[in-house]
C-alpha positions as CSV (number, residue, x, y, z in Angstrom):
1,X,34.5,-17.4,23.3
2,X,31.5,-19.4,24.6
3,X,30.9,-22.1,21.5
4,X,29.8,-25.7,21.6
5,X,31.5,-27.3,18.9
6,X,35.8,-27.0,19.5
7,X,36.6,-30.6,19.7
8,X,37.3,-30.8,15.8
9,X,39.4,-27.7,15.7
10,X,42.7,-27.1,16.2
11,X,43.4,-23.6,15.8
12,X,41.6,-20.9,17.8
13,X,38.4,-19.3,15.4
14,X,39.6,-15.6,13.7
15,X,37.9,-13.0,16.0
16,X,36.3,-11.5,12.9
17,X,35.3,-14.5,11.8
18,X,33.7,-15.7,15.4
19,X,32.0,-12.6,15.3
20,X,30.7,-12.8,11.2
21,X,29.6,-16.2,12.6
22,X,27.8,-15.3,15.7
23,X,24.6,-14.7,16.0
24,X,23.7,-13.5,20.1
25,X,23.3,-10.6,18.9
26,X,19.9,-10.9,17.6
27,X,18.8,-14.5,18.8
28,X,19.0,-13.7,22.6
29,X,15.2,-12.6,21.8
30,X,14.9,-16.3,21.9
31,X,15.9,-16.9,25.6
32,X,12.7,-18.0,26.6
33,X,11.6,-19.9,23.7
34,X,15.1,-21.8,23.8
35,X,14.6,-22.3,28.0
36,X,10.9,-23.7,26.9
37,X,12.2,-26.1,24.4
38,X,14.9,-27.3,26.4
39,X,12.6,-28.3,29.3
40,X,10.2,-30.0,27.2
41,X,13.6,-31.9,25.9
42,X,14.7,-32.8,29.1
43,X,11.4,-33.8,30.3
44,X,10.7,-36.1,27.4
45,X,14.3,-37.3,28.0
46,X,13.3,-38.6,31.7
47,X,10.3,-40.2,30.5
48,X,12.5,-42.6,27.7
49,X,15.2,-43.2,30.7
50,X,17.5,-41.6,28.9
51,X,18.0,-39.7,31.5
52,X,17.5,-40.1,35.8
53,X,14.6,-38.6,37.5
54,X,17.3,-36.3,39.7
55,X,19.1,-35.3,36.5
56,X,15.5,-33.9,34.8
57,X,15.0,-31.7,38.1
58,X,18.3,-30.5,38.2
59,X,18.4,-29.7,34.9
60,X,14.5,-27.9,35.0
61,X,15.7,-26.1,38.0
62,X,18.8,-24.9,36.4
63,X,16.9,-23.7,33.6
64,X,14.2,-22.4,35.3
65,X,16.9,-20.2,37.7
66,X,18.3,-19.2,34.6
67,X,15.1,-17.9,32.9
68,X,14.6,-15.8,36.5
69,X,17.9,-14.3,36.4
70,X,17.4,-13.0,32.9
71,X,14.0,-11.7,33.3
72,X,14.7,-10.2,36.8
73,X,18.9,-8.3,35.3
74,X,20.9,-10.3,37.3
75,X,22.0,-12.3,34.1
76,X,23.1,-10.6,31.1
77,X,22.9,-12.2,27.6
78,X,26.4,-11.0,26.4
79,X,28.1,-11.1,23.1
80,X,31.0,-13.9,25.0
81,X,28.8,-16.3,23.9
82,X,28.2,-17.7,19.8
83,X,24.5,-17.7,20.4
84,X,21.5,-17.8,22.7
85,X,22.0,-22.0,22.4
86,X,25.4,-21.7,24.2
87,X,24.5,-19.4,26.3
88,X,21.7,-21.4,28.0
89,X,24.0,-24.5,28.2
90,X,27.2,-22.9,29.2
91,X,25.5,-21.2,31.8
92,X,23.6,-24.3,33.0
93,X,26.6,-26.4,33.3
94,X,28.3,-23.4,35.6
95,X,25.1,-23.4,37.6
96,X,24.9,-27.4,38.0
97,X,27.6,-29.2,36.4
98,X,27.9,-32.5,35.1
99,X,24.0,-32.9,34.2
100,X,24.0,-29.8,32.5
101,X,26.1,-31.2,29.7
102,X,23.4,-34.1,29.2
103,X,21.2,-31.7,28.3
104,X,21.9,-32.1,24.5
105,X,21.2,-35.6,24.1
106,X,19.9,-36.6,21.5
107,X,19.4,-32.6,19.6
108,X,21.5,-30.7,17.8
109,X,21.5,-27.0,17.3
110,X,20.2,-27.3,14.2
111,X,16.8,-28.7,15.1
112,X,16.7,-26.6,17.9
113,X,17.2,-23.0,16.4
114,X,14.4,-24.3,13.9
115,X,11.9,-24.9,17.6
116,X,13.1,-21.6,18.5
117,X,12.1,-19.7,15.6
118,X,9.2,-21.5,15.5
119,X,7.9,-21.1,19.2
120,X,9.3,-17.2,18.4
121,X,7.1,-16.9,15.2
122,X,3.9,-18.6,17.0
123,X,4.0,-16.5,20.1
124,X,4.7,-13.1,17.2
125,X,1.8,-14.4,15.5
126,X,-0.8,-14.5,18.7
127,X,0.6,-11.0,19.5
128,X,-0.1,-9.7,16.1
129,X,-3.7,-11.5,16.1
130,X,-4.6,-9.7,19.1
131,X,-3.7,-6.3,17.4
132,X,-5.9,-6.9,14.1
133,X,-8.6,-8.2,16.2
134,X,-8.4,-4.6,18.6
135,X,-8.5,-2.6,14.6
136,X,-11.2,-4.4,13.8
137,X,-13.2,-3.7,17.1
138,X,-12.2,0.1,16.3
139,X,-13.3,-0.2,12.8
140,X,-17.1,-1.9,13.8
141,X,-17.7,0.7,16.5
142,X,-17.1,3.5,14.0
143,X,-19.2,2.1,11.4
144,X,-22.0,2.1,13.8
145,X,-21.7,5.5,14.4
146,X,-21.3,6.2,10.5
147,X,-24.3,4.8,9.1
148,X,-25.7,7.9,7.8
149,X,-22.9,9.9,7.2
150,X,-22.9,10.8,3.3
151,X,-19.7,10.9,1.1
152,X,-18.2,10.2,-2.3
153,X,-17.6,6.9,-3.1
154,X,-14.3,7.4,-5.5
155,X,-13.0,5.3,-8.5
156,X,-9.8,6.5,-10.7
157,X,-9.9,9.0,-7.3
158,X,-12.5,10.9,-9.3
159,X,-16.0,11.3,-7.5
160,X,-18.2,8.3,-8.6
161,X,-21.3,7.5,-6.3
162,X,-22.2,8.3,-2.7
163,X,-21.9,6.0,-0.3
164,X,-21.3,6.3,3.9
165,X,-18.7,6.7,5.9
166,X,-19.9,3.5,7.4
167,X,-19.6,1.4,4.1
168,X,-16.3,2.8,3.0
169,X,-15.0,1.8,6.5
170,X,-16.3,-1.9,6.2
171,X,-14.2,-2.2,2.9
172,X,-10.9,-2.0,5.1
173,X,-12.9,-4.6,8.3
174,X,-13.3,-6.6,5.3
175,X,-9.4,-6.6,4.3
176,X,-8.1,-6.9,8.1
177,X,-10.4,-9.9,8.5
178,X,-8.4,-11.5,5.9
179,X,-5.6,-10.6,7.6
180,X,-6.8,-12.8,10.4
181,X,-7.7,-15.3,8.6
182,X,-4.4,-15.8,7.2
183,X,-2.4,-15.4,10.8
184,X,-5.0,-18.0,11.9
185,X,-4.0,-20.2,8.5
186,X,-0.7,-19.8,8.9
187,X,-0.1,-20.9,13.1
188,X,-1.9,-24.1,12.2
189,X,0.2,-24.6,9.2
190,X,3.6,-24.2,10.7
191,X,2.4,-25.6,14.6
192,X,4.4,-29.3,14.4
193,X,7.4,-29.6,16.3
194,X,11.0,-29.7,14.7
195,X,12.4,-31.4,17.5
196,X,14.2,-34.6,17.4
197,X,14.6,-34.2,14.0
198,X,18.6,-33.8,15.0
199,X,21.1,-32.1,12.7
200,X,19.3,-33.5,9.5
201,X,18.8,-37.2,10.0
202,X,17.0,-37.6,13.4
203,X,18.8,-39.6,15.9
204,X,19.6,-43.0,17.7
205,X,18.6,-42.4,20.8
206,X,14.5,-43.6,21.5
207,X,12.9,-40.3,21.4
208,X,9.2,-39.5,21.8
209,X,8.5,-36.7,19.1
210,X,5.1,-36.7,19.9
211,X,5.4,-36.2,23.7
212,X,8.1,-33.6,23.4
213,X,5.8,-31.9,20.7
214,X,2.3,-32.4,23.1
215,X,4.5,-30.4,25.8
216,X,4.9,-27.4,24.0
217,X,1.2,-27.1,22.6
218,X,2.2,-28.5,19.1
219,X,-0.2,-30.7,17.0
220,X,2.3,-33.0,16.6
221,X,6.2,-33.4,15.4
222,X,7.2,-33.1,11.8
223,X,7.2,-36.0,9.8
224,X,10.6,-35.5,7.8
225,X,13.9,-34.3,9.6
226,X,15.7,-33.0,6.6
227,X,12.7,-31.0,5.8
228,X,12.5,-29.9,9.6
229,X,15.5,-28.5,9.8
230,X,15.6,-26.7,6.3
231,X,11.7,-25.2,6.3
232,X,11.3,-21.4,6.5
233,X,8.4,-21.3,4.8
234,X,6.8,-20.0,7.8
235,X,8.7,-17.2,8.2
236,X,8.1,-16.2,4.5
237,X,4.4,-17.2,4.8
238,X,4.3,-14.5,8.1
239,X,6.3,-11.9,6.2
240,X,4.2,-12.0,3.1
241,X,0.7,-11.7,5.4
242,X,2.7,-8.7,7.2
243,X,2.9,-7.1,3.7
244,X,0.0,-7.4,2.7
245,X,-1.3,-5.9,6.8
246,X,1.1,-3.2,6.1
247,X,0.0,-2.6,2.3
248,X,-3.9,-2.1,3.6
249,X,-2.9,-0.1,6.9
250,X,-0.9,2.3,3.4
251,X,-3.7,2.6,1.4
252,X,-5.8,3.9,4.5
253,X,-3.3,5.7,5.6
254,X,-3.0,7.3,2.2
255,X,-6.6,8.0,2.8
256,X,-6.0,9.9,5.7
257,X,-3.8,11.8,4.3
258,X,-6.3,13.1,1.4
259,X,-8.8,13.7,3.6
260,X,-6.5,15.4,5.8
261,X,-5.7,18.2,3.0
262,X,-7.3,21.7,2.9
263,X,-8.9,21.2,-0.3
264,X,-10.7,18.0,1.1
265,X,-11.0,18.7,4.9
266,X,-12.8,15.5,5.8
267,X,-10.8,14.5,9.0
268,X,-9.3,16.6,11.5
269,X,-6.0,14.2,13.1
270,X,-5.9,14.6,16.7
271,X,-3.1,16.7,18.1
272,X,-1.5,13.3,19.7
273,X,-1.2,12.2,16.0
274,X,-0.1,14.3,13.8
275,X,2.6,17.7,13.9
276,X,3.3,21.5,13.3
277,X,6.1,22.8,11.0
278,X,9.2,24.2,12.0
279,X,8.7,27.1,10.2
280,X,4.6,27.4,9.1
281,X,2.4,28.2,11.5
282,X,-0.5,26.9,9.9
283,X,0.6,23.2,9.0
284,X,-0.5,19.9,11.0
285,X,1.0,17.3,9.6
286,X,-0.2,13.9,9.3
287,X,2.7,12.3,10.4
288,X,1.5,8.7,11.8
289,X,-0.4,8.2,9.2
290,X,2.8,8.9,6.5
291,X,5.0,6.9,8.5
292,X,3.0,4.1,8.5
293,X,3.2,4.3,4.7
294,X,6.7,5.1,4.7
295,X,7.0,1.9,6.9
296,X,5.4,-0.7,4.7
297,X,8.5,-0.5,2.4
298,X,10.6,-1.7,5.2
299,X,8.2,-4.9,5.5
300,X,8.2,-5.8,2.1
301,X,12.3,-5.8,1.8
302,X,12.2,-8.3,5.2
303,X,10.1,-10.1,2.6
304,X,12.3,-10.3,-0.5
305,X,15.3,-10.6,1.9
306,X,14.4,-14.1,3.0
307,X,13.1,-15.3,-0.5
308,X,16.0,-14.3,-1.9
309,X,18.2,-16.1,1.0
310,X,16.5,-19.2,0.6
311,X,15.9,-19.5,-3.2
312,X,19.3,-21.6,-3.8
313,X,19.7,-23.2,-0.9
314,X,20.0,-27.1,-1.0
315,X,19.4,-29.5,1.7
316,X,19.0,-29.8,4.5
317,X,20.4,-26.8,7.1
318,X,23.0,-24.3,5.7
319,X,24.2,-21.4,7.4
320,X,22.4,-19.0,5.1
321,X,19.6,-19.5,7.1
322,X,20.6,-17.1,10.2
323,X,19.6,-14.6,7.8
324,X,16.0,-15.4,8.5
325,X,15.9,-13.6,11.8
326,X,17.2,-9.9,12.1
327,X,14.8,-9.0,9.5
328,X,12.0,-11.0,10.8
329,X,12.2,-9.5,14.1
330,X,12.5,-5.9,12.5
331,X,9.1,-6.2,10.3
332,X,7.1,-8.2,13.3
333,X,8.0,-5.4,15.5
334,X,7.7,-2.3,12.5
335,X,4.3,-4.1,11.6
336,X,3.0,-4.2,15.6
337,X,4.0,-0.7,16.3
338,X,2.4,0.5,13.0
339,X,-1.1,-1.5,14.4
340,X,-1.0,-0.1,17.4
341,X,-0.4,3.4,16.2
342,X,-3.0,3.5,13.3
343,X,-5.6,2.2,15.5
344,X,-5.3,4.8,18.1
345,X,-5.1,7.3,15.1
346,X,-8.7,6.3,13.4
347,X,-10.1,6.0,17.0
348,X,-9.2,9.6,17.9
349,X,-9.9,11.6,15.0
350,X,-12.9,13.7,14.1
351,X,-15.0,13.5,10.6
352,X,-16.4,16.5,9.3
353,X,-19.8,15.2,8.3
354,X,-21.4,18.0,6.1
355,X,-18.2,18.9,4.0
356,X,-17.8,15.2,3.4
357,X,-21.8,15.3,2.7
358,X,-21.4,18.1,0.2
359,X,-18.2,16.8,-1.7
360,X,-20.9,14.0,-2.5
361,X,-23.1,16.5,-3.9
362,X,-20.9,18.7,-5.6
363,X,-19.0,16.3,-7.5
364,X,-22.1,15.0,-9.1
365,X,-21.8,11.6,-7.1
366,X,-25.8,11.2,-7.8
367,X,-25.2,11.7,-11.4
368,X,-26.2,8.1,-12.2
369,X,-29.3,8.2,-10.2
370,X,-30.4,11.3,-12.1
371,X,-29.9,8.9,-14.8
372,X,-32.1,6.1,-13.3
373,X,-34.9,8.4,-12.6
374,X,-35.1,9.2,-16.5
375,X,-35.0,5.5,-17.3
376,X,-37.8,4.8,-14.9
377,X,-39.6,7.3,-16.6
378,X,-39.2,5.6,-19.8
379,X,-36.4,6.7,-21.0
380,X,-33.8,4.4,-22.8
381,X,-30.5,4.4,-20.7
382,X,-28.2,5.8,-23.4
383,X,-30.5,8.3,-24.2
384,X,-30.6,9.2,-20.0
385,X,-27.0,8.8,-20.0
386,X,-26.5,11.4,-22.6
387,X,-29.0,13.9,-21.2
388,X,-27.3,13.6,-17.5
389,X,-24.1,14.4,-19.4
390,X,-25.6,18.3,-20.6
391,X,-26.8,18.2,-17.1
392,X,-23.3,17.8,-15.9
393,X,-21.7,20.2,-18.5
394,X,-24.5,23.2,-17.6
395,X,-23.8,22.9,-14.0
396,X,-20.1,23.0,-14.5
397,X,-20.7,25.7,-16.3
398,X,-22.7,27.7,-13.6
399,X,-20.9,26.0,-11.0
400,X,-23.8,24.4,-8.8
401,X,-24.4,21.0,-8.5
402,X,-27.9,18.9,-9.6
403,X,-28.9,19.7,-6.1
404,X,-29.1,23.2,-7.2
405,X,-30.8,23.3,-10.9
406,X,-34.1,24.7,-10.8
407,X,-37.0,22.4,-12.2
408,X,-37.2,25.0,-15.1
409,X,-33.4,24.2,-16.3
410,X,-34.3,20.6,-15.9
411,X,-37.1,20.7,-17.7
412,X,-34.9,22.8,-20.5
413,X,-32.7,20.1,-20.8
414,X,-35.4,17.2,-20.7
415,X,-39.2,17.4,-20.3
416,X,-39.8,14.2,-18.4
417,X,-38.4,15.9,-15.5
418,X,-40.8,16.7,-12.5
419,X,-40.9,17.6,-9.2
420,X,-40.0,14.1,-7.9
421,X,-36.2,14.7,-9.4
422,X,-34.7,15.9,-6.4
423,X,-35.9,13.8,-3.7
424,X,-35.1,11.3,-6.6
425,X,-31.4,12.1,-6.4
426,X,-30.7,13.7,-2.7
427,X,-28.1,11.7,-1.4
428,X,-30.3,9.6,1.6
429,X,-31.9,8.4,-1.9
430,X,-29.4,7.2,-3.0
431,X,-27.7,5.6,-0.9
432,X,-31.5,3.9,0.4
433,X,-32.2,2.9,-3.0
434,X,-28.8,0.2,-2.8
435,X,-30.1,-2.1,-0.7
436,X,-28.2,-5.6,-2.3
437,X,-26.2,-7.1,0.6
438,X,-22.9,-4.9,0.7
439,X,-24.4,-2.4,-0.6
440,X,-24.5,1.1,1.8
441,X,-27.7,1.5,2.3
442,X,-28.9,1.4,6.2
443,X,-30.9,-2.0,6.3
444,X,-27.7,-3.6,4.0
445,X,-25.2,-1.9,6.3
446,X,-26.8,-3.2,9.5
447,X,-27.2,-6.3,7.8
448,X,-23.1,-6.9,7.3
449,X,-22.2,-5.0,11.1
450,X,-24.6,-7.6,12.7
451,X,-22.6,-10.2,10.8
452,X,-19.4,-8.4,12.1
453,X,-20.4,-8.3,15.7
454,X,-20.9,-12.0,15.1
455,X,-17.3,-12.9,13.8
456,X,-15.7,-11.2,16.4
457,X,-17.7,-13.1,19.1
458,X,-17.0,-16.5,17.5
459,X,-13.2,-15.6,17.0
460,X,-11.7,-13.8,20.1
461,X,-8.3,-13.1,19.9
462,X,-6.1,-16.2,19.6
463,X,-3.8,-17.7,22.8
464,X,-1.1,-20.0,22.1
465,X,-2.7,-23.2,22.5
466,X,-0.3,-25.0,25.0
């Protein structure tokens, strides 16, 4: 058993308990974040004199000779070792000897799994970044494509108004920008360097925070170590702006899957996305597009999980804490794959423009322009809003739609009808006629993509900043 703390002990750890206790399991995803953080120690270490110029560079090329091995399989991260700390540091030591075990001035592991997890989160959150930013490219270059294509615009999930395809997509750019906007918040938020903070109280020896943190593309160190060393807000901060990407990639999926249905037939899922039935022939399931749904539940536990773990916890570290990572990498990874997925999902499948056109029309989506058009005409709106309502009944009742009534059953139910009524309420009418910024109409939608096209130029995706 590979552990760096025996000297106190007497009596060899219970295997059970070593292995309870252990954490390589999951934290050898931090090998290169702990192999970054212990150069930028060392380094800063040379530059106080803490250490000799020939100690730093055979310490940096031990480290670097072990980061090569691991990446290239001729090192392998096994469970011998308590965690991905003393595996670095045994293995250095073997590979150098005394200067290895100088690598530890002045840190402990406390301040160091809190780097780790840090640089970890930071590098998660780029990745992540990068993904919303490719679903929002997606999403903008189907709303160009989608300005004119007519559909009901739903409230209650009963028809309401029509809108486009083009609008109704720039609702979910809208919530996906958010989700940028908080990935950006939150790397500036967490991005200052635990380091040096020791196990809770800093340490004696005349460190330079701000160097070691300038190394690793920090904006600076943290100003209290009990603080530095105990903070996972972070980690709840990501986990909560995963939710809340997974809970908007779950409505859209759920969505999909409506449209999907025969009695709605608005999308047709590409083959690559979606499956047969074992034993119906005629089924194609939407199967992404419920997984990602089924998926978002797994998030929000990752979520509660680490609230919950850190809700009683006093200062400063406690081993509680280790419980901040299994489940972290789980919903980063469940949240990326889900990205990836949905994306290539909306980018491959087909719309069928003239059912979703007359689902508009048949569900009286223009009822409240018919409405307008009577007011306009001098009617007073609850007078027009009771008139549209007959109109509505009568067509129900002869199953056609407003589209269909003959001027002579308008004029039946209301003289001031004319002519004019049915360019009045087709549905390029009305979606024209709302012309308000966000609104769908062509000259509003062109309006709010041009703005679109803009944010995506100004914000790329992010790069860690180092």
């Amino acid at each position: 058993m590979a552990q760096l703390w025996g000297g106190r002990f007497t009596k060899e750890t219970d295997k059970l308990v070593y292995n309870f206790n252990a954490s390589i399991s999951f934290d050898r995803k931090f090998y290169r974040q702990d192999i970054e953080g212990s150069k930028a120690h060392v380094k800063m270490l040379a530059k106080q004199k803490i250490l000799t110029e020939e100690e730093k560079e055979q310490i940096l090329q031990g480290l670097e000779s072990i980061l090569r091995d691991v990446e290239n399989g001729t090192l392998q991260i096994t469970e011998e070792y308590e965690d991905i700390h003393s595996f670095v540091e045994a293995n250095l030591i073997d590979r150098i000897g005394d200067a290895g075990k100088k690598l530890h001035t002045g840190r402990s592991r406390n301040d160091q799994v809190a780097l780790d997890m840090k640089l970890y989160t930071r590098d998660e959150i780029v990745e992540m970044d990068g993904l919303v930013k490719k679903l929002l490219d997606t999403l903008l270059k189907m709303m160009k494509e989608h300005i004119g294509t007519y559909m009901p615009g739903f409230t209650h999930l009963q028809k309401a108004q029509p809108i486009t395809l083009a609008h109704h997509l720039g609702a979910y750019f809208e919530m996906f920008k958010r989700d940028r906007q908080r990935l950006k918040d939150i790397y500036h938020r967490m991005n200052y360097c635990p380091l040096g903070s020791g196990a809770l109280a800093g340490t004696t020896y005349p460190l330079d925070r701000e160097y070691t943190a300038e190394l690793m593309g920090f904006d600076g160190p943290t100003w209290n170590s009990m603080d530095s060393v105990a903070d996972r807000d972070y980690v709840i901060e990501l986990l909560s702006a995963l939710s809340t990407i997974m809970m908007h990639l779950s409505r859209f999926c759920e969505e999909i899957i409506i449209w999907n249905t025969n009695e709605y037939r608005f999308v047709e899922i590409d083959d690559a996305y979606s499956t047969g039935s074992s034993i119906m022939p005629q089924k194609k399931n939407p199967d992404i597009a419920e997984l990602v749904r089924g998926k978002t539940g797994r998030v929000y536990g990752a979520l509660t999980s680490i609230l919950t773990t850190m809700k009683g916890l006093p200062l400063a570290y406690n081993k509680d804490m280790q419980e901040d990572k299994e489940l972290t990498f789980d919903a980063i990874d469940t949240t990326k794959g889900c990205l990836a997925l949905f994306t290539g999902m909306i980018s491959t499948m087909k719309f069928r423009k003239d059912v979703m056109e007359n689902s508009a029309k048949n569900g009286f989506t223009n009822a409240t322009d018919a409405a307008d058009y009577l007011v306009n005409h001098g009617v007073p709106f609850r007078d027009a809003h009771g008139i549209v309502g007959r109109l509505v009944l009568y067509c129900i009742d002869k199953n056609i739609s407003l589209d269909d009534m003959s001027l002579e059953e308008y004029k039946a139910i209301s003289p001031v009808f004319e002519d004019d009524i049915y360019e009045a309420i087709s549905m390029k009418t009305c979606v024209e006629k709302r012309q308000t910024i966000g609104a769908p109409s062509e000259e509003s939608m062109k309006k709010v993509i041009a703005i679109n096209e803009a944010y995506l130029k100004e914000y790329p995706a992010m790069h860690t900043e180092q």
